[in-house]
C-alpha positions in Angstrom: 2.5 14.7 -4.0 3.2 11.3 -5.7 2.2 7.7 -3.9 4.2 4.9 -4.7 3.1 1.5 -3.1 5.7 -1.1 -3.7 5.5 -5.0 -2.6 8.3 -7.2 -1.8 8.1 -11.1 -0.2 9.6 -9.1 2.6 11.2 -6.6 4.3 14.8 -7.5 4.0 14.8 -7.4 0.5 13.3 -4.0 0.5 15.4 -2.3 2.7 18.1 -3.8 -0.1 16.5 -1.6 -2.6 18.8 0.4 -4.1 15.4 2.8 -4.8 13.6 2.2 -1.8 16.5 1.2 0.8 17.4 4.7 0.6 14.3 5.3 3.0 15.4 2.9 5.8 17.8 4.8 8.1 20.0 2.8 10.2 19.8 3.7 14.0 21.0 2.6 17.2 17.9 0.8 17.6 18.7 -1.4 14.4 16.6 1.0 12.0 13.3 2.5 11.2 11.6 3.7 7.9 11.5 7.8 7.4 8.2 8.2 9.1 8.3 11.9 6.9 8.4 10.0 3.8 7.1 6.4 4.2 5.0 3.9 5.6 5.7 0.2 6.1 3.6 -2.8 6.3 0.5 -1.4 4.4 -2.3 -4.2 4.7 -4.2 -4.7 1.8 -7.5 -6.7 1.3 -9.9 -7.9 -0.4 -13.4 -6.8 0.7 -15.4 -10.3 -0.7 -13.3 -11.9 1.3 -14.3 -10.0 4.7 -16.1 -12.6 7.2 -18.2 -11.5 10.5 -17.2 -12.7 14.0 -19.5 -12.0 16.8 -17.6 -10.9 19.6 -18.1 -10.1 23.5 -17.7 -6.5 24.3 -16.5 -4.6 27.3 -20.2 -4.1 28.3 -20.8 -7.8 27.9 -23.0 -7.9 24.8 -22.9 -9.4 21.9 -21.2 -7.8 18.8 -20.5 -8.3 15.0 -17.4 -7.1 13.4 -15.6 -7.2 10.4 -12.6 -8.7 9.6 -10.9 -8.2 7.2 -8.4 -10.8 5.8 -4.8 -10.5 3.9 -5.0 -10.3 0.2 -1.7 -11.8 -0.3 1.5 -12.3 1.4 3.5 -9.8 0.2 5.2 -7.0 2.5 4.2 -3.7 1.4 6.0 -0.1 1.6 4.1 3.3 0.7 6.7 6.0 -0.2 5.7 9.7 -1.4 7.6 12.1 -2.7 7.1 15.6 -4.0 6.9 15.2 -7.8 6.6 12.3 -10.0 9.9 10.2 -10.1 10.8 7.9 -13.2 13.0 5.2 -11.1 9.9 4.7 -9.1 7.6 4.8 -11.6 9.4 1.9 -13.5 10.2 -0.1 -10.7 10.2 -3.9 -11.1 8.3 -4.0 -7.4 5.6 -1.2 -8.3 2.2 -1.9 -7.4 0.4 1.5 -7.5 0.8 5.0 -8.6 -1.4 7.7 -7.2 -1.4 11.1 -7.5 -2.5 12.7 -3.7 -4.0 15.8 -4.8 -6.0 14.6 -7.0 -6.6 11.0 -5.6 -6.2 9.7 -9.1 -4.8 6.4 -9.3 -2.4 6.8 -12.5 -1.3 3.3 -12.4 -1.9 0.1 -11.1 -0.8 -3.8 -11.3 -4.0 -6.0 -9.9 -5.7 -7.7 -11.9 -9.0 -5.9 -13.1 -11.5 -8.3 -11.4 -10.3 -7.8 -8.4 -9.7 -3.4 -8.1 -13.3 -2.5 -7.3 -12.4 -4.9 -3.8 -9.2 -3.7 -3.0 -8.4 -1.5 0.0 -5.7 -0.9 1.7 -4.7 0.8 5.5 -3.3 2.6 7.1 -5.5 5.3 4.9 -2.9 8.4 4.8 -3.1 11.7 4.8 -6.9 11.4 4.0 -6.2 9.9 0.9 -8.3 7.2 -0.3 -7.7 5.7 -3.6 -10.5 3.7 -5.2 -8.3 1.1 -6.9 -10.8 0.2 -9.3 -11.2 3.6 -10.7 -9.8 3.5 -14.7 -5.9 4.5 -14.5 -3.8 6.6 -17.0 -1.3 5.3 -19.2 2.4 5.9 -17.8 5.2 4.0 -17.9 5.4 0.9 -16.2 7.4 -1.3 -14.4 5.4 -4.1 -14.2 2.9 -5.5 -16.9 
């Protein structure tokens, strides 16, 4: 199974995709991603960024979490498919190419300094990619 994360300044222009819009299915309701094949708004940060906020619970103590905060703007769209897939793989809006079995990232755009921090969620189908793992040469859509 092949994982293609793509990023767009938002939504609208995805779902104008003529890759990717293929995946939005209109409805009565006004639309939805293929939930079998897709998922939208996939939040990714940047883990030196992360700040603490002490919180009051529901058993009225005290509490630290973590929050994490946006690495960017961007609106982001995972979409898997069963074998590798060359308009995908050379699309301007690429961001990440992994290979599920394996959890290899084959391909990635961010910028070096910055992979061993990156994470993104939801986390899917177990799958964790460690985005600063080295990546394989393929071709690429953005450079």
């Amino acid at each position: 199974m092949m994982d293609y994360l793509f990023t767009w300044a938002n939504e609208t222009a995805a779902r104008s995709d003529p890759v990717v819009g293929p995946f939005f299915v209109d409805s009565q309701t006004g639309g939805t991603w293929r939930s079998d094949v897709t998922i939208p708004n996939i939040f990714l940060w940047n883990d030196l960024y992360d700040t603490v906020e002490i919180v009051t619970g529901p058993d009225g103590e005290e509490h630290e979490v973590i929050v994490h905060h946006p690495f960017d703007f961007e609106w982001r769209v995972l979409v898997w498919v069963p074998a590798p897939r060359d308009d995908m793989a050379t699309h301007t809006n690429i961001q990440c190419i992994g290979n599920r079995e394996t959890q290899e990232v084959l391909w990635g755009y961010y910028p070096p300094e910055t992979n061993a921090h990156l994470h993104w969620q939801p986390i899917f189908h177990g799958t964790e990619y460690i985005l600063g793992a080295p990546v394989g040469v393929i071709r690429r859509g953005r450079q």
